[in-house]
RODREN-353398 format. One line per 3 residues: number of its first residue (from 1); for each residue z negated, y, x of N, C-alpha, C. Coordinates in nm, 3 decimals, padded with zeros to 5 digits. Example, Ala and Ser with C-alpha at 12.3 -4.5 7.8 and 13.67 -1.06 7.14 Angstrom:
BEGIN
1	-00.780/-00.569/01.319/-00.780/-00.450/01.230/-00.780/-00.330/01.320  -00.708/-00.225/01.285/-00.714/-00.106/01.367/-00.787/00.003/01.290
END
This chain:
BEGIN
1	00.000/-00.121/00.083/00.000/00.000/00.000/00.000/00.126/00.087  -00.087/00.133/00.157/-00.132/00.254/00.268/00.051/00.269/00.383  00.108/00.162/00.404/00.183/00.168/00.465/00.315/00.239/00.366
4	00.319/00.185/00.291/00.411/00.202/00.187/00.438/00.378/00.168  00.281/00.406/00.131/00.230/00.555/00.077/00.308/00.582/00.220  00.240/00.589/00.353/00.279/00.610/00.499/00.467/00.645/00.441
7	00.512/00.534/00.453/00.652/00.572/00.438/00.687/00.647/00.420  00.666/00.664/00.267/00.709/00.776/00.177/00.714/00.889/00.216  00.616/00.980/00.283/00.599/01.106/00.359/00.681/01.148/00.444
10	00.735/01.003/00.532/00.792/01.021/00.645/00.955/01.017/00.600  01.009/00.965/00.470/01.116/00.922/00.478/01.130/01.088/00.357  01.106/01.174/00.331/01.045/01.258/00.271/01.122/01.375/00.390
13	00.985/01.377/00.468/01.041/01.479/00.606/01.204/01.445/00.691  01.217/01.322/00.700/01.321/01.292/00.758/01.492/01.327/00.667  01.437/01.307/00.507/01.540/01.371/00.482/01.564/01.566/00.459
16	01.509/01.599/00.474/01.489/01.744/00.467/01.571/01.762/00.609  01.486/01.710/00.718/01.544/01.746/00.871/01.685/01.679/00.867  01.746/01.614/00.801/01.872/01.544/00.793/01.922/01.664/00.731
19	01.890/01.712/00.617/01.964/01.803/00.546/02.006/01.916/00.628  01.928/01.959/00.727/01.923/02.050/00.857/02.040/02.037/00.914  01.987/01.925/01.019/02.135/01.900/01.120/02.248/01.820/01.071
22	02.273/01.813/00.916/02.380/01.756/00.881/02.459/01.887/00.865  02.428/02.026/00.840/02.454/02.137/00.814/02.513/02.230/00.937  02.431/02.163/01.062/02.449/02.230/01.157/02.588/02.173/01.262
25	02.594/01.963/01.265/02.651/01.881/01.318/02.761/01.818/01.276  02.742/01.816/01.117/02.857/01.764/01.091/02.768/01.574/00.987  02.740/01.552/00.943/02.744/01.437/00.912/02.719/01.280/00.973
28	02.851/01.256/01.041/02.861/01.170/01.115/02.804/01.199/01.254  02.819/01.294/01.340/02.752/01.319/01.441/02.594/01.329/01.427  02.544/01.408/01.327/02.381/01.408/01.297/02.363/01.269/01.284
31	02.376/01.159/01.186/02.339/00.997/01.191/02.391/00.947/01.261  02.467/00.963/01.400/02.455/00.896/01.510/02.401/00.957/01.615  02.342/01.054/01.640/02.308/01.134/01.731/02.128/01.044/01.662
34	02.073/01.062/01.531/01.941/01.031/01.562/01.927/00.847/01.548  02.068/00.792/01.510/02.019/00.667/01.558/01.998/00.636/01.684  02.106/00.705/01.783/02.086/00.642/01.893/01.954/00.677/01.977
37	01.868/00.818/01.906/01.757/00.803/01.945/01.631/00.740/01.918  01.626/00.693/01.800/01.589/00.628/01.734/01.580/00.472/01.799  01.706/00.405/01.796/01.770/00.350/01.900/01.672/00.308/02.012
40	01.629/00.414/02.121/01.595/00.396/02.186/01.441/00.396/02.213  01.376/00.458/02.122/01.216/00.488/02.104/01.203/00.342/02.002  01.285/00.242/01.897/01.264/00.136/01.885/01.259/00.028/01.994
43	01.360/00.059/02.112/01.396/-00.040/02.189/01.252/-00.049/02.267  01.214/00.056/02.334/01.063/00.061/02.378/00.979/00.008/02.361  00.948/00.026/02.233/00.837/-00.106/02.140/00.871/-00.257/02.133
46	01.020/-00.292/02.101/01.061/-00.400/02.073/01.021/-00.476/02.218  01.087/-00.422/02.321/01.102/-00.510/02.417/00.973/-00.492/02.496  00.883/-00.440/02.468/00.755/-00.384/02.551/00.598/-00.413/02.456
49	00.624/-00.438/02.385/00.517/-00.469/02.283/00.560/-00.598/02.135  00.698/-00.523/02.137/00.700/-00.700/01.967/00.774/-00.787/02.058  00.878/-00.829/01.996/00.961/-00.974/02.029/01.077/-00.953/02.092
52	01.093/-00.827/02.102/01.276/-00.785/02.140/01.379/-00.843/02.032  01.467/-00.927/02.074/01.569/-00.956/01.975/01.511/-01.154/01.906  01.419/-01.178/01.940/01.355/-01.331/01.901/01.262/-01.311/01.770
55	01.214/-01.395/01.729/01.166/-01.327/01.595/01.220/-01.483/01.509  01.323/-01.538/01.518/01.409/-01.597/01.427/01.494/-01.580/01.361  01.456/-01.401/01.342/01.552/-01.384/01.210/01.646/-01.269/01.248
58	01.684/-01.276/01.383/01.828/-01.191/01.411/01.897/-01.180/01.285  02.012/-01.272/01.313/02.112/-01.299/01.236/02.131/-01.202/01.095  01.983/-01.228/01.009/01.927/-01.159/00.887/01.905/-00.983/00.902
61	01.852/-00.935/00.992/01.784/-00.814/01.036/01.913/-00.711/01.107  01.997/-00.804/01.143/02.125/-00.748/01.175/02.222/-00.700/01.088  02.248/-00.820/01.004/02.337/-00.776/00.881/02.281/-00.689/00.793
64	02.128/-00.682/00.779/02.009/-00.581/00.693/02.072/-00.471/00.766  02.069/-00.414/00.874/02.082/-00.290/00.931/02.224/-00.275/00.919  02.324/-00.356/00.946/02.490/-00.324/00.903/02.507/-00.277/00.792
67	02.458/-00.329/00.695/02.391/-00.251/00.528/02.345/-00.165/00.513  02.211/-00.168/00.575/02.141/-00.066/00.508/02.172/00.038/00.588  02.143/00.043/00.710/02.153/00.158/00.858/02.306/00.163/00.822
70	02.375/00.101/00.874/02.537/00.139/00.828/02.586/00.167/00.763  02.614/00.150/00.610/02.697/00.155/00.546/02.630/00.226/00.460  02.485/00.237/00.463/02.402/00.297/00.368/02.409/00.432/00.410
73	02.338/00.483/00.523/02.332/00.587/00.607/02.446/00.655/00.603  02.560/00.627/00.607/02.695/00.695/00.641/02.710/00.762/00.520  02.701/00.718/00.389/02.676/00.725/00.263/02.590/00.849/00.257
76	02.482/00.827/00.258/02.368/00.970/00.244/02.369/01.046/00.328  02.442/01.032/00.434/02.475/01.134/00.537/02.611/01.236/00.496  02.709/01.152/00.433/02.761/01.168/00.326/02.755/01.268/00.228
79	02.677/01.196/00.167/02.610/01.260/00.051/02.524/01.450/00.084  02.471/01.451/00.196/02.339/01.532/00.247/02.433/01.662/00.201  02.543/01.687/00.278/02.599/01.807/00.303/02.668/01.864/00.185
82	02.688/01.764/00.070/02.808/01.820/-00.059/02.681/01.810/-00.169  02.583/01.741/-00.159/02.482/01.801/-00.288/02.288/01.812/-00.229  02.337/01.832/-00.134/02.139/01.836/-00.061/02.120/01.725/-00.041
85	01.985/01.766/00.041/01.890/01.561/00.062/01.815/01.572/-00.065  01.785/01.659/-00.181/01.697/01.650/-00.243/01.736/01.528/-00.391  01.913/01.553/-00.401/01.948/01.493/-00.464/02.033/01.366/-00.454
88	02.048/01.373/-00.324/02.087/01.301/-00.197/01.985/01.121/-00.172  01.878/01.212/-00.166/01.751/01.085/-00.168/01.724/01.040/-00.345  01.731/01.131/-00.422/01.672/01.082/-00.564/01.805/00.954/-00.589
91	01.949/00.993/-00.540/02.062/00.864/-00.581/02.054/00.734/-00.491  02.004/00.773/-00.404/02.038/00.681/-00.273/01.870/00.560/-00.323  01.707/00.625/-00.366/01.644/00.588/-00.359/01.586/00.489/-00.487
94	01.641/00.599/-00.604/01.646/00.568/-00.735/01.722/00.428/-00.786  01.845/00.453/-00.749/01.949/00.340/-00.815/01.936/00.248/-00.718  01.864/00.235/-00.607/01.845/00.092/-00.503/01.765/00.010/-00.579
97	01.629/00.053/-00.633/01.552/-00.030/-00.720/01.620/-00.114/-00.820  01.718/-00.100/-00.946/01.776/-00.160/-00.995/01.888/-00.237/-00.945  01.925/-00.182/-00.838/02.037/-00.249/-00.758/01.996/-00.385/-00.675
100	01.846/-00.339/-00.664/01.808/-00.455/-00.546/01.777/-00.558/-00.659  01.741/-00.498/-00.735/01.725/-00.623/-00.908/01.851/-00.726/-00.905  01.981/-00.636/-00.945/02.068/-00.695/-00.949/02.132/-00.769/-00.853
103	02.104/-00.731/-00.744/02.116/-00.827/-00.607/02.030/-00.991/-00.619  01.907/-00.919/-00.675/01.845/-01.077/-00.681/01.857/-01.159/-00.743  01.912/-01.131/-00.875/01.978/-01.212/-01.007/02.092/-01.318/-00.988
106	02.202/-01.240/-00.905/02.287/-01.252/-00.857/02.269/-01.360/-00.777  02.208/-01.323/-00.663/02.199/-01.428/-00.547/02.111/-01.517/-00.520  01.976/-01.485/-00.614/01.877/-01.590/-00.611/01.858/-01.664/-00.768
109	01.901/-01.587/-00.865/01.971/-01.600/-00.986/01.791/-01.620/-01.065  01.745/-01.526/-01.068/01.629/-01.461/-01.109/01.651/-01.360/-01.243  01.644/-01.386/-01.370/01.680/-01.323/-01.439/01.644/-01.201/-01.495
112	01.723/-01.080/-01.551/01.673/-00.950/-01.583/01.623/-00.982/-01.747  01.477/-00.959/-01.733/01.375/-00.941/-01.842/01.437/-00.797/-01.932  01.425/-00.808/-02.090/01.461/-00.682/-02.133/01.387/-00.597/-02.109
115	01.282/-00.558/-02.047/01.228/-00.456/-02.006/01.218/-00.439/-01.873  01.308/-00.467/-01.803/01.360/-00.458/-01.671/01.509/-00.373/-01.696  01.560/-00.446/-01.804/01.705/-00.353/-01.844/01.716/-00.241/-01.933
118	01.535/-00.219/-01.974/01.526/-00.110/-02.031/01.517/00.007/-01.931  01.403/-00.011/-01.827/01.363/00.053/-01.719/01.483/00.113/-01.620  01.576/-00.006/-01.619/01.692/00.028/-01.532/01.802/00.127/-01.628
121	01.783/00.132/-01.738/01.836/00.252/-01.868/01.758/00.378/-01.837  01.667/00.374/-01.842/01.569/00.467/-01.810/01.575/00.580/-01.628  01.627/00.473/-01.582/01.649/00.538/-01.412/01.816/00.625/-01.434
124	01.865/00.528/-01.496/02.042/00.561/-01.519/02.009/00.737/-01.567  01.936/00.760/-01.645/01.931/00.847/-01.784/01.883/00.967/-01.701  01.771/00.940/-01.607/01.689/01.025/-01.539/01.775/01.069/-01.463
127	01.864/00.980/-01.374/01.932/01.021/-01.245/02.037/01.110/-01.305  02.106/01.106/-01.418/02.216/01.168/-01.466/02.112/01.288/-01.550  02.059/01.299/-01.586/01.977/01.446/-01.607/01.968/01.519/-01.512
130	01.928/01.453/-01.375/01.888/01.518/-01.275/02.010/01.602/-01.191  02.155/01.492/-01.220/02.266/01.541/-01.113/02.293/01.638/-01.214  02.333/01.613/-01.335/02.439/01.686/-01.367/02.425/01.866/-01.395
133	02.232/01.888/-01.415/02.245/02.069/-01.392/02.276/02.095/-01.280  02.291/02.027/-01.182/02.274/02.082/-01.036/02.428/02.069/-01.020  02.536/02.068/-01.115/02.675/02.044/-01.083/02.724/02.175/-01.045
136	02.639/02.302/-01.147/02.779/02.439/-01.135/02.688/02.494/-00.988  02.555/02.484/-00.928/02.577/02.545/-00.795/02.587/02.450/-00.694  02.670/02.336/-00.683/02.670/02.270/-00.598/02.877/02.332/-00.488
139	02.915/02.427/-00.605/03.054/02.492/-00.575/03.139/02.368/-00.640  03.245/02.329/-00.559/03.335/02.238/-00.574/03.322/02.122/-00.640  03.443/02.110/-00.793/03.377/01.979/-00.831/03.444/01.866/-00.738
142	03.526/01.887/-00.711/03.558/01.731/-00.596/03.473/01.731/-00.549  03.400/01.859/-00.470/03.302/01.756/-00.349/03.160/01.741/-00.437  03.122/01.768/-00.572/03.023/01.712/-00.652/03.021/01.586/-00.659
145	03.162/01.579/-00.720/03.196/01.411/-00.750/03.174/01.327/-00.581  03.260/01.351/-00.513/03.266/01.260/-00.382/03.079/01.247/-00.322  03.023/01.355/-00.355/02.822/01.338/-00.305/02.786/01.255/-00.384
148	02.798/01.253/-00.519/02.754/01.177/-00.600/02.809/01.018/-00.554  02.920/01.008/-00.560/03.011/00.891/-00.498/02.915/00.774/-00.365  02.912/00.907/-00.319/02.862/00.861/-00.125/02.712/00.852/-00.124
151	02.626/00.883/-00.250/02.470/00.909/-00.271/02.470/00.733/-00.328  02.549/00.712/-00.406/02.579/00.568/-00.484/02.572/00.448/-00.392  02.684/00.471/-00.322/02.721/00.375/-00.174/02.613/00.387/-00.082
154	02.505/00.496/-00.054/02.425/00.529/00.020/02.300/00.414/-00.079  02.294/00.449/-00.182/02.175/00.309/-00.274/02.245/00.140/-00.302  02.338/00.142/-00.281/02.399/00.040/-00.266/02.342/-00.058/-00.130
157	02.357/00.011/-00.037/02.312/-00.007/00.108/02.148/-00.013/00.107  02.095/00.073/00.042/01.986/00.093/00.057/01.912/-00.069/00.016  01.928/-00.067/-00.145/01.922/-00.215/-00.211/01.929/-00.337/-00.146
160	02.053/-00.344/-00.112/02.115/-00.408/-00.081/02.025/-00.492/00.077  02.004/-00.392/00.156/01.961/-00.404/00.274/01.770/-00.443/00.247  01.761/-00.424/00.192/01.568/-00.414/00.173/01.592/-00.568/00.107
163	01.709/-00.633/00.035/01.649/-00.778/-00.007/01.680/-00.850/00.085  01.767/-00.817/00.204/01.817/-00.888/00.336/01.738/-00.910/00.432  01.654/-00.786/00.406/01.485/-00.769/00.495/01.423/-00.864/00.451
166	01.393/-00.871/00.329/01.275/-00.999/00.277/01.336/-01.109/00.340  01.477/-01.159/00.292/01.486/-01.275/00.330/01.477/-01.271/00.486  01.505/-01.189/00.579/01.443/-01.274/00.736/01.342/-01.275/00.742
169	01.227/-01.214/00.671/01.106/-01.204/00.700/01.049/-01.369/00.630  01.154/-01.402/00.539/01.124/-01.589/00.504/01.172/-01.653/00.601  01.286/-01.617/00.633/01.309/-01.715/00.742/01.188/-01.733/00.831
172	01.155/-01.604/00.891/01.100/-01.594/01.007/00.933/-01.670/00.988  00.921/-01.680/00.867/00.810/-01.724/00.823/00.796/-01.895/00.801  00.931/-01.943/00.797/00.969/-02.083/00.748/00.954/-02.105/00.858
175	01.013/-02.072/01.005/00.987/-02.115/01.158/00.861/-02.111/01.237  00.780/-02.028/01.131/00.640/-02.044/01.181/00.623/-01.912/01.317  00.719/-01.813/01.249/00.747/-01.736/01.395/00.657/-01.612/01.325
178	00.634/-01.485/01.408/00.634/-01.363/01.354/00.703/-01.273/01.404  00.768/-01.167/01.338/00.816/-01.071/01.357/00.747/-00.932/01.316  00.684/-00.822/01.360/00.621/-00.713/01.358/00.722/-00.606/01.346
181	00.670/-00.476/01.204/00.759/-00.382/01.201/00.826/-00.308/01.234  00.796/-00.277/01.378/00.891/-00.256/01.497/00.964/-00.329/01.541  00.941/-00.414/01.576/01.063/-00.558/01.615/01.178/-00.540/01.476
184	01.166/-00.569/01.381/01.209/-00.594/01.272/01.302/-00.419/01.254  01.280/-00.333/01.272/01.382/-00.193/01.259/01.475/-00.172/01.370  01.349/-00.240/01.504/01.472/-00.273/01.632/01.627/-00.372/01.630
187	01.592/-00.449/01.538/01.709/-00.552/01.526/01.761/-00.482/01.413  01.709/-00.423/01.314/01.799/-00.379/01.186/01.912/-00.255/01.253  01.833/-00.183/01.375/01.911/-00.042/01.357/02.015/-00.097/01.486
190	02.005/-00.167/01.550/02.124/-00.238/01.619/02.259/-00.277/01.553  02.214/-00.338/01.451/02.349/-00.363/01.384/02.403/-00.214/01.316  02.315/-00.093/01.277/02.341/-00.021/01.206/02.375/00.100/01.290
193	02.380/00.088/01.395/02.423/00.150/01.507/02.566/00.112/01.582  02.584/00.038/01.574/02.734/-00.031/01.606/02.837/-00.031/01.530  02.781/-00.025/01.347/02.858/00.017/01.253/02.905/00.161/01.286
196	02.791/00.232/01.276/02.849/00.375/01.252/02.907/00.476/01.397  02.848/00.338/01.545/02.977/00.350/01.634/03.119/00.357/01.613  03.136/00.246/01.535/03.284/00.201/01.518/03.358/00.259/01.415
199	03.248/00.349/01.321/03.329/00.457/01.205/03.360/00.599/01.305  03.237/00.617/01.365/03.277/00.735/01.437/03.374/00.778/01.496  03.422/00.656/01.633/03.523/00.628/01.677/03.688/00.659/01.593
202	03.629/00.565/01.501/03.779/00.567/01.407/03.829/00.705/01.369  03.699/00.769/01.313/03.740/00.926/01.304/03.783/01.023/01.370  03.746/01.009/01.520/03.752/01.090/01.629/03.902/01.054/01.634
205	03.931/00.922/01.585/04.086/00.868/01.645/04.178/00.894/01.559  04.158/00.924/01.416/04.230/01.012/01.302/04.215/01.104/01.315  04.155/01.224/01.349/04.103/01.348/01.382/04.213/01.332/01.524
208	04.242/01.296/01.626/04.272/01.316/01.711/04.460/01.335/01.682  04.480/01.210/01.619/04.603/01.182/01.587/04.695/01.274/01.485  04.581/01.356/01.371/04.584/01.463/01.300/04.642/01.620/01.389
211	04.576/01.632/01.489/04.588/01.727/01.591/04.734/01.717/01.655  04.768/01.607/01.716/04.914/01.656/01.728/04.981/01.672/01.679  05.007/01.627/01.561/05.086/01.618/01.405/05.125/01.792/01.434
214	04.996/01.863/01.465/04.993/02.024/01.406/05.069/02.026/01.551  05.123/02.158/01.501/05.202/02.249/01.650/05.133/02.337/01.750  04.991/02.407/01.669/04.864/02.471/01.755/04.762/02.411/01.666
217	04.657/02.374/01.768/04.549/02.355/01.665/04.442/02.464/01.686  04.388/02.534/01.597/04.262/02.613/01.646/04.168/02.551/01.735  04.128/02.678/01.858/04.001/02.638/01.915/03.788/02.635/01.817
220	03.765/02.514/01.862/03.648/02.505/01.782/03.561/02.556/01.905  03.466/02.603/01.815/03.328/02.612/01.919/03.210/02.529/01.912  03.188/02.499/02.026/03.106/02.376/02.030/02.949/02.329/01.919
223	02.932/02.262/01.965/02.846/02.195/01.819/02.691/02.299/01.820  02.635/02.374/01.768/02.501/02.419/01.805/02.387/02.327/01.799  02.353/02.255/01.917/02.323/02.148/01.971/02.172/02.210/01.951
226	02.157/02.308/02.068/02.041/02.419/02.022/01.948/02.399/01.936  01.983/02.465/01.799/01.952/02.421/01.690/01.933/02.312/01.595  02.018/02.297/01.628/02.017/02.107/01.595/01.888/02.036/01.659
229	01.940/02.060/01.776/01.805/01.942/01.872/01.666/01.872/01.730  01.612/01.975/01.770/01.485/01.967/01.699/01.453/01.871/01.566  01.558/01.905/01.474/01.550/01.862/01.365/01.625/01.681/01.407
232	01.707/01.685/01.488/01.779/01.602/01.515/01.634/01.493/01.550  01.575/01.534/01.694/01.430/01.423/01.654/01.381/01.388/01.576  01.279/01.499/01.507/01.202/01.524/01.380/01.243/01.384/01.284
235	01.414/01.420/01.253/01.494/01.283/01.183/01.498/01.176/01.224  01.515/01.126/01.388/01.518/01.016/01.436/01.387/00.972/01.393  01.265/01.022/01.439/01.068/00.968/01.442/00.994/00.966/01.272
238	01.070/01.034/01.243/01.020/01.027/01.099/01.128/00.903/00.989  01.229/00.914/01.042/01.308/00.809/01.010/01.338/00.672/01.021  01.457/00.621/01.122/01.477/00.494/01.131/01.349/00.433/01.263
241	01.308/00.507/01.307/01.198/00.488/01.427/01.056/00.452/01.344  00.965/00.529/01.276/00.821/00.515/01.226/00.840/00.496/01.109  00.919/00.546/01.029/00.940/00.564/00.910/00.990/00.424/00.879
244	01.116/00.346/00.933/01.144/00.221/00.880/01.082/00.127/00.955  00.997/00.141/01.095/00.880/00.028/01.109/00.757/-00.003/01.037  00.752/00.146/01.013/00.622/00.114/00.844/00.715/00.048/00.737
247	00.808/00.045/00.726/00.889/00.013/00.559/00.859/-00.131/00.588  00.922/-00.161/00.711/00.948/-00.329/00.732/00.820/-00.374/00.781  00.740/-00.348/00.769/00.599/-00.347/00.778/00.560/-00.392/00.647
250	00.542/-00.321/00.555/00.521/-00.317/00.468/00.594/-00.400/00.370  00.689/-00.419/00.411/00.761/-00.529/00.317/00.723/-00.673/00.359  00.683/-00.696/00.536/00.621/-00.792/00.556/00.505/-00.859/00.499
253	00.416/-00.729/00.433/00.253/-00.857/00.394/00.241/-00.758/00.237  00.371/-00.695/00.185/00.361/-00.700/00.033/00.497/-00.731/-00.055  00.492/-00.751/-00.186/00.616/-00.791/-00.253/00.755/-00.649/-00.239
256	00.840/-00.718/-00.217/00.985/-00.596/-00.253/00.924/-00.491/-00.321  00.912/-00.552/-00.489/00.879/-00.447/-00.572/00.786/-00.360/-00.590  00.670/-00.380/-00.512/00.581/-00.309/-00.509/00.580/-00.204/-00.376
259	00.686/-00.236/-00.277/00.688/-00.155/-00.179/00.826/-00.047/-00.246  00.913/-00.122/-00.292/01.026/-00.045/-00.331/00.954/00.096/-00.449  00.866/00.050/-00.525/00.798/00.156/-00.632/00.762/00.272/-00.575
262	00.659/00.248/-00.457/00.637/00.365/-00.363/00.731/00.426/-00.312  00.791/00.376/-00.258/00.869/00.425/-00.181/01.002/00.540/-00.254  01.022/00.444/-00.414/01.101/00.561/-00.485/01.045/00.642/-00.523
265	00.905/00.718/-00.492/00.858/00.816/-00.563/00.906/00.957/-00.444  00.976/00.894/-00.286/01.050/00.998/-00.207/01.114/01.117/-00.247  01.162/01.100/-00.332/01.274/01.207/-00.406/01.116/01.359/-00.453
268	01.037/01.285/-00.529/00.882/01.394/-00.577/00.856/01.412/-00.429  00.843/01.405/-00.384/00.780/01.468/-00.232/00.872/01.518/-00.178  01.016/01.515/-00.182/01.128/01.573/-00.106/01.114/01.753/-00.175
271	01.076/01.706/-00.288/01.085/01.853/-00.370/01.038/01.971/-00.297  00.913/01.950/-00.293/00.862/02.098/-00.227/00.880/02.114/-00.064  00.906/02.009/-00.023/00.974/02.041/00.105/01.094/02.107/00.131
274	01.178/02.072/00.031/01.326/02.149/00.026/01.344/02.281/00.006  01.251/02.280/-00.131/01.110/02.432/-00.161/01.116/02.532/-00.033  01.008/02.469/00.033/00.995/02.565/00.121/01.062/02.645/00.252
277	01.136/02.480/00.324/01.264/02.518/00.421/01.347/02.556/00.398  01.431/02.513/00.279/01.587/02.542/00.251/01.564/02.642/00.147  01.422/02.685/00.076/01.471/02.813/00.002/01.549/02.689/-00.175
280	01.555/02.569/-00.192/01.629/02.500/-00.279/01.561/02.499/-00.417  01.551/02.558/-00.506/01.488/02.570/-00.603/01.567/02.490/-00.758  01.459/02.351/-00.760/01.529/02.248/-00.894/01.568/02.342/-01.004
283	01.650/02.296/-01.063/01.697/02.331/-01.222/01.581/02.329/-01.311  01.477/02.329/-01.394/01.440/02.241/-01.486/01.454/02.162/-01.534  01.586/02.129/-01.565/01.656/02.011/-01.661/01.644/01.879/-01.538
286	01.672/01.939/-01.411/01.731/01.886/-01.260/01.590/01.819/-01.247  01.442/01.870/-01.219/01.375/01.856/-01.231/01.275/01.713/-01.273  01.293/01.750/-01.428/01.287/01.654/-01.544/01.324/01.550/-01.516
289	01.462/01.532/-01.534/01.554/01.412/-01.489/01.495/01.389/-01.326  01.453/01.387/-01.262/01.432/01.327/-01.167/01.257/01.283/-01.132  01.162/01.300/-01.248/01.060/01.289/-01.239/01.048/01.147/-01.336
292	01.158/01.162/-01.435/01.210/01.044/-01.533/01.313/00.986/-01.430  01.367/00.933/-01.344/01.393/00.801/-01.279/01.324/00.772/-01.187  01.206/00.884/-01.152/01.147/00.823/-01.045/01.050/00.697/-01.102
295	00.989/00.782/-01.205/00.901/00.681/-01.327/00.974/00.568/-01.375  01.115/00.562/-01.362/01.156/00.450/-01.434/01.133/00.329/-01.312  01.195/00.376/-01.218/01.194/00.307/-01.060/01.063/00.279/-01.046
298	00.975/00.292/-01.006/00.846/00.274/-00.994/00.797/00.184/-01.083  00.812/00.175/-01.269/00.810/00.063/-01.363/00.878/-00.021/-01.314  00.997/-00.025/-01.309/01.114/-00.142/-01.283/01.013/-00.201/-01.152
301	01.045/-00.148/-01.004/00.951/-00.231/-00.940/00.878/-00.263/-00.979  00.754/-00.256/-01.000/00.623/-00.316/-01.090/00.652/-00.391/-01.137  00.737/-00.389/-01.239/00.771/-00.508/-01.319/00.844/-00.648/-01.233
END
């Protein structure tokens, strides 16, 4: 519970400081710039205090982080710059809870109770209260639609990746092995680091190929690194570093659903943080709707 609560705070601050240097870097450069530090303040622990890459449950913790760290991350990183982290985290955090439902139905073939499919009505209802006042100052409706889009794919990952966690943490448990919550974010953000190597790359290599196409291309000025820095840590240590060694912590010695409940209440704590740095002041309606899926999320886990 205490770890869980722990999370929440941290994954809270980390998206605010994301919202920062996604503003300042660009997206893709901000979530690879703090994985790879991240990256490396995990590797420290892993190989110096937990298991390094042994554990049992590579294999599991890898594809968890190709998910969740990869494909998830790219998504809400995504997402950060075309509608905030405030609404950014409520899609990405909100719709994982029902998603990770439906993941389990699916694959462990665990069935949805009608008041599981009420609750997951209830998150739908909240989350779409919440986006849609925040549509006329978000500017552009393409890039409304495409945040919303990439906030989706960002809970997709999210879901998706937290039931991939449980299961190595069975494996690892069936072998009679242990794996500790640092060990366990060290192997997740490896795989989720190599993903969003190999997107980066690709872009730099469309981006590059784009450039000669043109006959002059404008000179850019370099990234304000400066500024960035700071927040750029802040995101790594509060994030995939402390922030997801408490998660996988916590998912180790309590159920999914009861860690996933806490943990969706992120979006209420993102609030007055956004409040105060970014000056971001909710809708009412925006508000509402997001105090109603956090409540729904939080039931649904429970349940």
């Amino acid at each position: 519970m205490i770890l869980a609560i722990i999370t929440t705070f941290l994954f809270a601050t980390s998206a605010v400081s994301a919202g920062r240097s996604t503003r300042l870097l660009g997206g893709s450069v901000a979530n690879f710039a703090r994985l790879t530090l991240a990256t490396v303040f995990l590797a420290l622990w892993a190989h110096g205090f937990g298991q390094g890459l042994g554990g049992g449950a590579l294999r599991w913790f890898l594809l968890s982080g190709i998910i969740g760290f990869g494909m998830g991350d790219l998504g809400l990183y995504g997402a950060y710059p075309r509608i905030g982290p405030r609404l950014g985290v409520l899609l990405c955090l909100c719709l994982s809870v029902p998603i990770s439902a439906l993941i389990e139905f699916i694959w462990l073939g665990t069935a949805l109770s009608m008041a599981q499919v009420f609750w997951i009505t209830v998150i739908l209802v909240g989350v779409v209260m919440a986006v849609v006042p925040e549509r006329t100052n978000l500017g552009h409706e393409r890039q409304w639609l495409s945040g919303i889009l990439m906030g989706t794919v960002a809970a997709l990952g999210q879901g998706s990746g937290a039931v991939i966690t449980r299961k190595g943490y069975m494996t690892a448990q069936a072998l009679g092995l242990h794996v500790d919550g640092g060990t366990a974010a060290y192997q997740r953000i490896l795989g989720g680091l190599g993903l969003t190597l190999l997107v980066l790359a690709l872009v730099r290599l469309v981006k590059r190929a784009h450039r000669k196409k043109q006959i002059s291309s404008p000179v850019t000025s370099s990234l304000p690194w400066k500024q960035a820095w700071p927040w750029v840590v802040i995101n790594a240590l509060s994030g995939p570093a402390i922030g997801v060694a408490c998660f996988q912590w916590a998912l180790a010695v309590a159920p999914t659903g009861i860690v996933m409940a806490i943990i969706a209440t992120t979006p209420l704590a993102v609030i007055p943080l956004t409040w105060i740095i970014d000056k971001e002041r909710p809708h009412i309606y925006s508000l509402f709707g997001g105090v109603l899926a956090v409540s729904g999320a939080v039931a649904l886990a429970l349940i």
